[in-house]
C-alpha positions, 0 to 999 in steps of 0.5 A: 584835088577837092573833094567836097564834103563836110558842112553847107560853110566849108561846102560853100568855100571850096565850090568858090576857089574850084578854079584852083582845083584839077580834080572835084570829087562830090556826091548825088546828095551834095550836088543837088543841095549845092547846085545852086552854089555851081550856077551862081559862079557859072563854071565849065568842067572839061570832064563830067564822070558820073559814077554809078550812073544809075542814080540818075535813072528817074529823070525827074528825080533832084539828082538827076536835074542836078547833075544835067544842070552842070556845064560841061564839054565832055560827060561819061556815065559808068554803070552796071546797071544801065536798065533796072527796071525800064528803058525810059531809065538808058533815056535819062542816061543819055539825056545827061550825056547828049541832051536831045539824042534820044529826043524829048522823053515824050517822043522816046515813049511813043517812038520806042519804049511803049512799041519795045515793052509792049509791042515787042517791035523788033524793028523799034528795038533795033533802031534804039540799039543802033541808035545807042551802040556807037556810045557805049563801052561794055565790059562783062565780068568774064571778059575782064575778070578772067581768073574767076571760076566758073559760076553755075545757076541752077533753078529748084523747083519744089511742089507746095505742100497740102495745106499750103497748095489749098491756102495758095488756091483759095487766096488766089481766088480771092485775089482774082476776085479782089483785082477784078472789083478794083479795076472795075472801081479805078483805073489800073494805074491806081490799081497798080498798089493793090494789085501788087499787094495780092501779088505780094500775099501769093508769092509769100504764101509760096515762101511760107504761109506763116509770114502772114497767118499766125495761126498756120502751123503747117510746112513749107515745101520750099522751106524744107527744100532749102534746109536740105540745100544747106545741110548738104552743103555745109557737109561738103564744106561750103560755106552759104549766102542765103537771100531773101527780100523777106527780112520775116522769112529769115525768123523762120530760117533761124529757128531751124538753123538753131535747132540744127546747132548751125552758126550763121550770121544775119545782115538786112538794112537794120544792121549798123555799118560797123556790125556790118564790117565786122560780121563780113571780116568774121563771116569770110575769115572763121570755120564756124560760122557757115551760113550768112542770111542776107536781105535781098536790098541790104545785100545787093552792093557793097559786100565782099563775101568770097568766103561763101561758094553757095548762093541761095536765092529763096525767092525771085525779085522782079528785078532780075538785075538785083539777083545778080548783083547779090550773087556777085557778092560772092562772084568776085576777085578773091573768089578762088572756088566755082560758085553755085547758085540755087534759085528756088522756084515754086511750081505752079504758082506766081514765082514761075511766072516771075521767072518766066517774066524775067526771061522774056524781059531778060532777051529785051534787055540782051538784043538792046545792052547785051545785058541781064536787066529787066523791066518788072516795074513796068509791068502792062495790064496784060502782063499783071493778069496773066500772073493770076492765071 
């Protein structure tokens, strides 16, 4: 076996003597920078396995062109994530693993994704899936891992507070008023941005409007709900995974939970690996500290936090896919408690409409893989504005 790794010379010596080799491992990032180095000594793999295959869902990306650029006789792609945020992505899989199946991209948007995500054509919905079907291999979580306890969801919804209703309204006005002027100067695809802007101001108006008026010194309804969440829980004897994709939110957590006197630990893409390992061994091992605060990105993958049999999700992403992925940090082997997951959802705002978005996605996603991914990132006109009404 060679596994290639370390500096661009000794990279270099083991790709030339890989005909003595059974088995390569190496990385996305290596490969593209090495791939010229594959090309000049034309090898043929019998078998190229592409793990977390997601890496290669934008086609267009160096990762993606590396990868597809290798000769081999047999490919597999593993992952559990076919679909994140659109089909053009199941495209880009399968172009690496039968170049042509699914035609040219151009012709795979006119013939599917656009009719799918946007016409909802059953008939073109099918015909993919049954295009796809022969070559895919799923396992569920339930199927394979069956000593796992039971996982329940439960959406909580809470009504915004006053204040925090009348700011919600007015800047929802204004955002309606901002979106309209920018459409009629460019066009929505250069509009995507700022649109999405206004739609990141209501929703974090929805988790507390301090994360964007410093002068605001009223509550938060969801904020309010959450801490009772908490308080009941850790009396109870649970332990707390809380996430968020507001690293600013968690300030505000934190206050409350030190004047609760309530131990917790936080972890968001600034923490370093070794605090990272160690607050997660402490976090699963100690009786004190009860609750975990955890960005929603830093904590998707990579974490084994059994220890915790509460789930918090404070607001919705877009992608659906993302929130599963944080629940099973929880939700995995070792877990030996039933798992409760709290999504917390505003009523009457933006964060209803993203949860009843994700489901609509969700059912797309469910007919064509039999999974839970969505398509948030390519939102249609009509979808964006209805998420201002």
């Amino acid at each position: 076996m060679a596994e290639i790794t370390g500096a661009t010379k000794i990279r270099d010596s083991i790709i030339n003597e890989l005909n003595n080799y059974d088995l390569i491992i190496t990385s996305y990032d290596l490969l593209k920078r090495d791939i010229d180095k594959y090309e000049e000594k034309k090898y043929t793999f019998q078998y190229i396995i592409a793990d977390e295959a997601q890496y290669i869902k934008n086609y267009t990306t160096k990762n993606a062109t590396a990868l597809k650029t290798l000769n081999g006789k047999i490919r597999y792609a593993l992952t559990g994530t076919p679909i994140e945020n659109s089909i053009a992505e199941l495209w880009s899989i399968f172009d690496y693993i039968m170049p042509g199946y699914l035609y040219n991209y151009n012709k795979f948007q006119r013939e599917y994704e656009t009719p799918i995500i946007l016409n909802n054509d059953e008939k073109a919905l099918e015909k993919l899936k049954m295009l796809i079907e022969p070559f895919i291999l799923r396992r569920v979580k339930k199927d394979v891992l069956k000593e796992l306890p039971e996982k329940n969801v439960t959406i909580m919804t809470n009504e915004m507070e006053e204040e925090q209703n009348k700011i919600y309204l007015a800047y929802l006005a204004q955002a309606k008023q901002d979106m309209q002027k920018e459409l009629s100067e460019n066009s929505f695809e250069k509009s995507k941005l700022k649109i999405l802007m206004l739609l990141t101001r209501l929703r974090q108006i929805c988790c507390h409007p301090a994360l964007f008026l410093d002068n605001y010194k009223g509550k938060s309804s969801k904020l309010e709900q959450c801490m009772d969440i908490l308080q009941d829980s850790i009396e109870a004897g649970h332990k707390v995974l809380l996430f968020s994709q507001y690293t600013s939110m968690f300030e505000i957590i934190e206050k409350e939970l030190e004047q609760k006197n309530i131990k917790y630990f936080k972890l968001t893409g600034q923490t370093k690996v070794d605090t990272r390992i160690q607050m997660v061994d402490e976090f699963n091992e100690s009786k004190d500290v009860k609750v975990f605060l955890i960005s929603l990105k830093a904590g998707g993958t990579g974490l084994n936090l059994t220890g915790a049999d509460i789930v918090i999700h404070y607001d919705p992403w877009w992608n659906l896919s993302a929130e599963n992925q944080a629940t099973d940090r929880a939700y995995r082997i070792g877990q030996k408690n039933s798992v409760q997951v709290y999504k917390l959802i505003t009523k009457n705002s933006i964060e209803e409409k993203i949860n009843k978005l994700q489901e609509r996605k969700a059912e797309i996603s469910d007919k064509l893989l039999s999974t839970e991914e969505t398509f948030i990132n390519k939102l249609s006109q009509e979808e964006i504005m209805k998420l201002f009404e």
